[in-house]
Phi, psi and omega in degrees: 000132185299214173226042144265320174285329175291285209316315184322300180302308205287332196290286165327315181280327171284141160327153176226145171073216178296126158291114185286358187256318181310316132351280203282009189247322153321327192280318186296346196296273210309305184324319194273351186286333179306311141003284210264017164265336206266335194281333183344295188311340226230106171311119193069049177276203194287205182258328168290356142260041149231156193308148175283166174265153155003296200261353165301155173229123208134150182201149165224183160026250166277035157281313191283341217277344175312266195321342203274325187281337199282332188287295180307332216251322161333289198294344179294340190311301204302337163314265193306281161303348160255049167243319169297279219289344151242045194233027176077327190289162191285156166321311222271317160323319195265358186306320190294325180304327124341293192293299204292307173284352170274349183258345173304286197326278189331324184269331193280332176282282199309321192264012174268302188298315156257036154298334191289337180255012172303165163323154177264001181274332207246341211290350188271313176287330193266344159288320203265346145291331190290332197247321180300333234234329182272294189328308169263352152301345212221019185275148175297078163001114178258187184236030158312174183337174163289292188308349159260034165272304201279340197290297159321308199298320169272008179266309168335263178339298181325284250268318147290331129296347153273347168261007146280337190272327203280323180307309199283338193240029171273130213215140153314188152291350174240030174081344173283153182291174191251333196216142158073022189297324176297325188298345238205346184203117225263317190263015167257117173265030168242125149326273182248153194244130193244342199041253171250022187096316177064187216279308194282337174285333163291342153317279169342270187321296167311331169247050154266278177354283195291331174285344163301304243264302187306319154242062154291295168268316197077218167289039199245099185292322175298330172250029141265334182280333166293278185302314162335305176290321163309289191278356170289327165303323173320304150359280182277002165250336174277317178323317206238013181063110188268000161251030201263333178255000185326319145354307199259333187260103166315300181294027173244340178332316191287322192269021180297311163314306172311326187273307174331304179298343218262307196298323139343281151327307195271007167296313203275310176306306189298336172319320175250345176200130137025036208281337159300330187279315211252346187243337153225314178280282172339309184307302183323329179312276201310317192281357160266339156306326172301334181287302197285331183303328202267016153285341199234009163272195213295322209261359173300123200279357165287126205236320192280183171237030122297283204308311180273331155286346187286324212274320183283340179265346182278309176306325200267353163275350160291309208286324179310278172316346142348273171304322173287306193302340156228017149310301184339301192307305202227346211027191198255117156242183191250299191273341185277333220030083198284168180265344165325291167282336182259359143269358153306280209294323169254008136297290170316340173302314181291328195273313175319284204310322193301291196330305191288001187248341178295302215271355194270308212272348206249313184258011190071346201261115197249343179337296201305334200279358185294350167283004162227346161326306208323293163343294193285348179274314189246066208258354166273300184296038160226290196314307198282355186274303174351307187271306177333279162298348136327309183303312188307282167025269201273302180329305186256027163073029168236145188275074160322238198353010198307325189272328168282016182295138179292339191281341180264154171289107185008285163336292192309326201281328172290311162302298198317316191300308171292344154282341173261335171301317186260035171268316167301323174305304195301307183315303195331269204329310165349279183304313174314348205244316166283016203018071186229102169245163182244124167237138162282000000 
């Protein structure tokens, strides 16, 4: 074959443009999570939509669709940030920006998550400023006239203040403050009251990791599939206690100060998050996701859609052998986020986008996706509409939830449920169309 006939092939084979799978496998990721928030609610369902306990080794359904958004969101660092870095700029330039959508998730996590333990006198209004006050902090700027520039920037400024005034006059159930509680009471020591975070603070915490680690590393994958693997070890040293023998290691003598002080810090830190969950296994989700996204960026030298599905099904059968190879330890649960389960879970992950990369990108049929595009573009506004539109709800005294009645039959309350996600999906598109998006 000449080396005109190499281009010709090579012209053909390579992708062009946007990845169309990556999209629809976000979009579908959200679609189910809204799905399996919303069956939650709904009595007897089978056992494969409900979260496995605590103490199962085991996983169904919604066990998978968290970690599946923690993979996907892995893979855009390389999307986004190497597109800022090949586009000049520096590492050290793009940290604020980091930094800024990871306290973005975290305040946005925090104040979702106690709404439910705000006062019960207060709690219908003050969620439903709370979701209007994120509704306006957190919209995507456009780049339209100057009088719609400006117009966002100031509903931004509203929107933050007001979710500071909402933080400050937020009182539990037992009268404690959400924020600053010592300035205001001698006998409250807690600053911030956080609970666990909620779903998007674990986000946070997680592409906080993974955007360090990527720009760190870069597209150099062998040392992103290493830190992954680090931090699934992270896991298993906060588990079994990474200071308990230090004591016992003589050849540790010298660094005793040093380990003192480390352990101290990291005492202090585990006080407020997690560092096996939120810093190591869970992060790991994203930074194996973060690996396979740098096949599909711009400087990547896998180029071909051979070349590149041969390459995503060989990662997805490591991680698989992974996951057999740390079941022993932890099995697979959810709520512990065992490394088990979250490299099970970014294996299946991996094994989807090939499919959807077969079928979007390779083979064109793209058609299908417009019932979860919507999802996958504003994948923070269709989470946050969700709760959202209840709260209005609940608010003006109409029963939504009509379908989740115990009286109806299962089977109905389950469709209902998958009618109202891709109801939400549909609002999603609605707004998005009106060109209002939300990014943290």
């Amino acid at each position: 074959m000449s080396e005109d006939d190499l281009c010709r092939e090579r012209a053909i084979s390579e992708p062009e443009g946007r990845i169309a799978s990556v999209d629809a496998l976000r979009g579908l990721v959200i679609l189910l999570m809204i799905f399996v928030n919303d069956v939650a609610g709904v009595r007897d369902t089978p056992s494969w939509l409900r979260h496995v306990s605590a103490k199962a080794d085991g996983m169904t359904l919604p066990d998978i669709v968290f970690p599946a958004f923690l993979f996907i969101m892995g893979m855009s660092i390389p999307l986004s940030l190497g597109r800022a870095l090949g586009a000049g700029r520096s590492r050290l330039s793009l940290l604020p920006k980091v930094l800024t959508r990871t306290l973005s998730l975290l305040v946005i996590g925090v104040l979702m998550v106690n709404r439910d333990q705000h006062n019960p006198g207060y709690r219908g209004l003050w969620g439903l400023l709370m979701y209007v006050a994120l509704f306006l902090a957190f919209p995507v700027v456009p780049r339209g006239p100057e009088l719609r520039r400006r117009t966002f920037q100031v509903w931004r400024v509203i929107g933050v203040i007001g979710l500071v005034v909402l933080a400050l006059v937020y009182r539990t159930t037992d009268g404690k403050r959400l924020v600053l509680g010592p300035l205001f009471d001698v006998s409250d020591a807690v600053w911030l009251r956080h609970s666990w975070w909620g779903i998007l603070g674990l986000i946070g915490w997680a592409y906080l990791v993974a955007s360090l680690v990527y720009l760190l590393f870069g597209r150099w994958r062998e040392w992103l599939i290493g830190a992954a693997g680090l931090l699934a070890m992270v896991y298993v040293a906060d588990r079994e206690g990474l200071f308990a023998r230090v004591d016992s290691r003589a050849w540790l003598a010298w660094a005793a100060p040093a380990i003192g002080w480390l352990e101290r810090v990291c005492g202090w830190v585990g006080s407020h998050v997690s560092i096996g969950q939120c810093f190591g296994s869970l992060a790991s989700i994203s930074v194996a996701g973060c690996c396979l996204g740098t096949i599909v960026a711009g400087d990547s030298p896998i180029r071909t859609h051979a070349e590149r599905l041969r390459w995503a099904l060989v990662y997805a059968v490591g991680l698989l052998a992974a996951a057999l190879l740390f079941d022993p330890l932890y099995g697979i649960n959810k709520i512990q986020a065992t490394p088990a389960w979250c490299l099970l879970c970014s294996s299946l992950t991996a094994l989807t986008w090939a499919a959807l990369y077969w079928i979007m990108d390779v083979r064109g049929l793209r058609t299908w996706s417009v019932i979860v595009r919507p999802a996958g573009a504003n994948p923070l506004m269709a989470y946050i509409l969700h709760p959202f539109v209840f709260t209005i709800a609940s608010f003006i005294g109409l029963h939504l939830a009509f379908y989740k009645r115990p009286d109806l039959p299962v089977a109905v309350s389950i469709l209902g449920c998958l009618a109202m996600a891709f109801a939400i999906v549909g609002l999603t598109g609605l707004i998005g169309r009106l060109g209002y998006r939300l990014k943290a």
